[in-house]
C-alpha positions, -999 to +999 in steps of 0.1 A: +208-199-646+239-203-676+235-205-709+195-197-707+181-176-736+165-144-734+130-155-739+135-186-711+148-155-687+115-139-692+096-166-689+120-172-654+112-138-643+074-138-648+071-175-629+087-157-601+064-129-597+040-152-593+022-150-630+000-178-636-016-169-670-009-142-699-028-129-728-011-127-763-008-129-801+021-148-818+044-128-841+074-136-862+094-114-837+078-136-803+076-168-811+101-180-787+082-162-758+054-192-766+083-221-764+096-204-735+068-198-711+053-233-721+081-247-696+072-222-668+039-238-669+021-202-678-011-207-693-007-185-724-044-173-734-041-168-775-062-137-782-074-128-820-063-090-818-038-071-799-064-050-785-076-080-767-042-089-750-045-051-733-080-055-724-081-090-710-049-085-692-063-047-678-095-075-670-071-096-652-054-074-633-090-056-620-103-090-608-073-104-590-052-071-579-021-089-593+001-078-624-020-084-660+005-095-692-001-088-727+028-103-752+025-084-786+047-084-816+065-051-827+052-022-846+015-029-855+011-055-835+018-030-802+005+000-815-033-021-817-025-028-779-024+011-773-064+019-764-063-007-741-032+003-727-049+040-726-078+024-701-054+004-679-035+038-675-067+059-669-079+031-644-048+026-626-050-015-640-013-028-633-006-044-666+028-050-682+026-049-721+060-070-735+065-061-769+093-075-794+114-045-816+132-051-848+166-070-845+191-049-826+215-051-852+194-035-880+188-003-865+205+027-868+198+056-845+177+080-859+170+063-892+135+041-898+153+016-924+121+001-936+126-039-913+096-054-912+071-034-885+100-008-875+090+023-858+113+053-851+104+048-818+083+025-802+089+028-769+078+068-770+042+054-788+034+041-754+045+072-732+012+090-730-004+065-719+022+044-697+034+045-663+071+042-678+086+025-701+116+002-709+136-013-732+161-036-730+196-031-745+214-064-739+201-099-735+212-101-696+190-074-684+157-092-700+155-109-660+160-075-641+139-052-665+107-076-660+112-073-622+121-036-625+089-027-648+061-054-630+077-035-595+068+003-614+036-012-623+021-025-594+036+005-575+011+027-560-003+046-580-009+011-602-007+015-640+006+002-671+043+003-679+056-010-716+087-033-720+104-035-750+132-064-764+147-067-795+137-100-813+172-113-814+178-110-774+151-135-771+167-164-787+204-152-772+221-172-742+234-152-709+232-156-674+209-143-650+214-115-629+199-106-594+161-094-595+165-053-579+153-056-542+119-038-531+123-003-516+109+003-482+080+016-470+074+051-465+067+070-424+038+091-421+031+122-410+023+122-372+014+157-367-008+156-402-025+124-387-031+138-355-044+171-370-066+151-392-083+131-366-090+161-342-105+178-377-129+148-380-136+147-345-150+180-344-172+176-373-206+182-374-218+165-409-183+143-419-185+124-455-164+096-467-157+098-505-136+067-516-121+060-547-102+030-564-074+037-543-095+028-514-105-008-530-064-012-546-054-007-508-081-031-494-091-001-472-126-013-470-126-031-435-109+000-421-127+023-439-160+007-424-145+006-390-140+045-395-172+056-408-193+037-381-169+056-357-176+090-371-215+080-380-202+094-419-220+080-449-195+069-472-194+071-514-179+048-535-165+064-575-171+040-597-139+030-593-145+016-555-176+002-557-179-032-541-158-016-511-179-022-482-206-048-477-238-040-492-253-041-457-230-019-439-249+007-420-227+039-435-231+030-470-245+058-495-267+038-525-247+046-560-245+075-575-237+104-565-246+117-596-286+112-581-295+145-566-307+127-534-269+113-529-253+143-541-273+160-512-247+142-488-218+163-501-234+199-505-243+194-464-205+183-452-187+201-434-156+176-434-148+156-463-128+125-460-117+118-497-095+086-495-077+071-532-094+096-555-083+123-580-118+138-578-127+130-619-149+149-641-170+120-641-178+117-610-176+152-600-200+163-631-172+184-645-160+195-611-195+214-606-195+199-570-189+226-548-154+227-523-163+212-491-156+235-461-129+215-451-112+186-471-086+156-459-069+140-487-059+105-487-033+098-512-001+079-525+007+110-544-001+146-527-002+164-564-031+138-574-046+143-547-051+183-552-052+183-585-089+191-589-098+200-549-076+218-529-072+200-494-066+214-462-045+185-449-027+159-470-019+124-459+006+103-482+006+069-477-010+035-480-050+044-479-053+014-458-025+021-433-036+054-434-067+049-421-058+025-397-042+051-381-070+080-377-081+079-341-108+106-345-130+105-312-164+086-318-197+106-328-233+096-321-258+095-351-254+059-363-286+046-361-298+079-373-276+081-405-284+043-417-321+046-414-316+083-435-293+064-461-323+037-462-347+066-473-326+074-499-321+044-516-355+036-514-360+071-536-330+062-561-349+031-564-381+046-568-362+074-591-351+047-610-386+025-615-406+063-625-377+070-654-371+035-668-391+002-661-369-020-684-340-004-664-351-012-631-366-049-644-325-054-656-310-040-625-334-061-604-330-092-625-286-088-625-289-087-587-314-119-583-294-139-609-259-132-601-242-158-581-227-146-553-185-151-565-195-133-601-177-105-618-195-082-637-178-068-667-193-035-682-190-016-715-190+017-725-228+016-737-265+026-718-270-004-705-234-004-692-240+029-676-270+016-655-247-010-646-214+012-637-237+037-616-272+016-599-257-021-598-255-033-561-219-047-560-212-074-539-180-074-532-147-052-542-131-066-575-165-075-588-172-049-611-146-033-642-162-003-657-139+019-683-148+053-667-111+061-667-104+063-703-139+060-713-126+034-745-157+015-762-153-018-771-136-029-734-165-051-721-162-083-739-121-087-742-120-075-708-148-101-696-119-127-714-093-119-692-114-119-660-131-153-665-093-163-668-087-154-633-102-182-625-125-161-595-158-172-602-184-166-631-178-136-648-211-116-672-201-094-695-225-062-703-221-046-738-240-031-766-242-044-802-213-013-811-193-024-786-193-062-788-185-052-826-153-041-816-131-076-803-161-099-817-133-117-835-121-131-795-153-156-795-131-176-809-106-171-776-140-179-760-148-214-776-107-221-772-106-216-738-138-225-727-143-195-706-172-192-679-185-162-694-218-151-704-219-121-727-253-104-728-253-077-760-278-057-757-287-046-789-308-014-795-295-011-835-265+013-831-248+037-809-281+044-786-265+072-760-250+089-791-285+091-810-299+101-774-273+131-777-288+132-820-324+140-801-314+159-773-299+187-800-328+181-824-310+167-851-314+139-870-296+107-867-265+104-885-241+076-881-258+063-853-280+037-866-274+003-883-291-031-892-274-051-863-260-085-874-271-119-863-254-121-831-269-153-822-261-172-857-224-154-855-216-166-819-229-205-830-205-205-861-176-199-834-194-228-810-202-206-787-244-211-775-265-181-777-299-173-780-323-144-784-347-123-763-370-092-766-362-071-732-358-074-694-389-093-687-395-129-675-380-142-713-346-127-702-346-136-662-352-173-670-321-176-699-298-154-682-306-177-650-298-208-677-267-196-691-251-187-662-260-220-642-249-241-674-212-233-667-202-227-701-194-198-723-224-184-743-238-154-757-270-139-748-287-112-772-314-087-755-337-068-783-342-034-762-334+003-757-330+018-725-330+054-718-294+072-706-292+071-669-286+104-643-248+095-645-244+102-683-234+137-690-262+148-711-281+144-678-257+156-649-286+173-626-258+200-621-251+212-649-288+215-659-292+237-626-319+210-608 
């Protein structure tokens, strides 16, 4: 289109990668992005901090698999986006972050002038923590640098990648130019495959360890296929959970970081690992022994032996991958699912013996949940029983921040999820960490979200004054006299109410708020004890 402005082309660009809603904060430098995308029919979600954009569109992304968008205004206004951004990356969320700059024609290479919110370098800010970058020189390229970055960032491996445009290339006229076509497909390996197969063929003990490359790929449905062929139980990372029905006959219960999973890998003698780097997390610091022999499953072959070293490498699609492994059948099925029965049955038990109030929340989260919801988790206790014991219904309904680890990513993440418009979305956080974006209930009231937020509020930071006790020492820093939650979310017109822990109370209002369709908060009085997948308590590293 002639004679369009730079902020119109964006707004061109995103309608025709099929973007349907972004998250943003209004600067001096973007206000025309606003005018613009309100012709494209976007829904622009207005967030209260920057940090929120990154979160909510990292929340986005994780529900629906398609690109998240976070518009931010230059210097300050992108550096606040930068923990989120930090997640995304970690997690492998496809999010594009579109950030203004200063006016081309103040700078001056290599000289901050002091314009309003100028940085050196912006562009660099983002590099640790970014697929790639880019930043756009002339107003004409705005079109093809959207398509070029969105393309990088839902690439496998999905991440983040920044875009940059000077403020005055917004409100400029140019034509368009041509979107850069899609590059094809990759061939596999056919002697790789084949050697794979007649590897898990012969195996006595195989193992299926998926990870969120498996779930990105929608690998599930083959992956089940597979694993009944083999008789293999297969584990989810925290990443992949929700990847195969919660009554498929080969799945392992969640962790592996209970001893009576983690059992499962020390007998293999053929490991399967499909769309995982192996993380310290879920490896407890690597302290998981090599398996005898190991098949790799990656988009990347130095990911994928980065941590393990594999005996055969496939690079490709996890999916088409998979699809393609014609390993002969094994008996055992019946055998294995009744075995992976036992053991859930003593995770269950494990977790009933360790924790009541736990098991009482896990129990009640799985009765109460409707079937369609997303559950949102923070970097907190009660987050961690959720991440690691929840029984996840379906893939893309769970986000957990064990990439980056960043506190603080439950609620604005929960934001951009509901906004996906994929079902009911509950948000689990602590008092510390709904602290952190509490400023987006008013995004909350705005936009009406269907999101319930249940804080769980034990006074402080409870796994850090777990860590306090562990060591002996006294607390320090770790306790506080929380605020009233309930009054706070009411003065934004958001409902909320109050209840002492995981009992009937908490069942019957979490049951309420859900049903009632409308966003509201939900505080729970309670401390729960850190569960086996916390590090303080990695059965490995304490020798048990």
């Amino acid at each position: 289109m002639a004679g369009r402005t730079g902020a119109q082309h964006l707004g061109d660009a995103l309608k025709a990668l099929g973007t349907d809603v972004v998250f943003g904060l209004p600067g001096v430098h973007n206000l025309p992005l606003w005018e613009a995308l309100a012709e494209t029919g976007i829904r622009i979600v207005n967030v209260r901090h920057e940090q929120t954009a990154g979160y909510a569109a990292d929340g986005y992304a994780r529900a629906t698999g398609k690109l998240g968008v976070a518009l931010v205004t230059t210097g300050p206004g992108a550096a606040n986006t930068l923990g989120a951004v930090g997640e995304a990356m970690a997690s492998a969320a496809p999010v594009l972050v579109v950030a203004t700059d200063i006016p081309s024609m103040l700078k001056r290479p290599g000289v901050v002038r002091g314009v309003l919110h100028e940085t050196s370098d912006q562009q660099a800010m983002f590099a640790p923590v970014t697929k790639g970058g880019f930043t756009v020189h002339r107003a004409d390229q705005i079109g093809t640098t959207v398509h070029r970055a969105a393309r990088l960032a839902l690439q496998p491996q999905t991440g983040p990648v920044y875009l940059g445009i000077p403020t005055d290339y917004l409100r400029e006229k140019s034509e368009s130019r041509e979107p850069p076509a899609t590059p094809a497909e990759g061939v596999l390996d056919l002697p790789d495959l084949a050697r794979a197969a007649d590897l898990l063929s012969g195996a006595r003990r195989p193992l299926i360890w998926a990870g969120g490359g498996a779930l990105r790929a929608e690998a599930g449905e083959a992956i089940g296929r597979l694993a009944e062929r083999l008789a293999a139980p297969v584990i989810t990372t925290f990443a992949a959970r929700g990847l195969l029905p919660l009554d498929h006959p080969c799945l392992a219960p969640n962790p592996v970081h209970s001893p009576e999973v983690g059992e499962l890998w020390d007998e293999a003698d053929v490991v399967l690992a499909i769309g995982t780097d192996f993380d310290g997390l879920m490896t407890q610091n690597w302290l998981m022994p090599q398996p005898p022999k190991l098949i790799a499953v990656n988009v990347d072959a130095e990911d994928a032996a980065k941590n393990y070293r594999p005996d055969i490498t496939l690079v490709g699609d996890a999916r088409r991958v998979v699809e393609s492994l014609r390993p002969a059948s094994r008996p055992g099925l019946p055998e294995l699912t009744a075995r992976l029965g036992s053991i859930s049955r003593r995770v269950r038990q494990r977790i009933r013996d360790e924790d009541p109030q736990a098991a009482d929340f896990l129990s009640t989260l799985e009765e109460v949940l409707p079937e369609d919801a997303v559950l949102v988790s923070d970097m907190c206790v009660a987050g961690y029983w959720v991440g690691g014991f929840h029984r996840v219904r379906g893939p893309r309904k769970l986000a957990y921040p064990m990439g980056w680890g960043t506190l603080g990513y439950g609620f604005p993440s929960s934001l951009g999820a509901a906004a996906a418009e994929t079902g009911r979305v509950i948000c689990v956080t602590g008092d510390g960490g709904f602290l952190y974006a509490v400023g987006d209930l008013a995004t909350l009231a705005e936009e009406q979200l269907p999101v319930t937020v249940v804080v769980v509020d034990d006074g402080g930071y409870g796994m850090l004054r777990y860590d306090q006790e562990q060591e002996g020492l006294p607390h320090r820093g770790v306790d506080w006299d929380s605020p009233d939650f309930v009054g706070l979310a009411r003065s934004f017109g958001v409902h909320a109410d109050r209840v002492a822990g995981f009992g009937r109370a908490f069942r019957r209002l979490l049951s309420e708020f859900i049903e009632s369709g409308e966003p509201n908060v939900l505080v729970v009085r309670a401390k729960l004890k850190p569960p086996l997948n916390t590090s303080p308590r990695w059965y490995r590293r304490q020798g048990r």
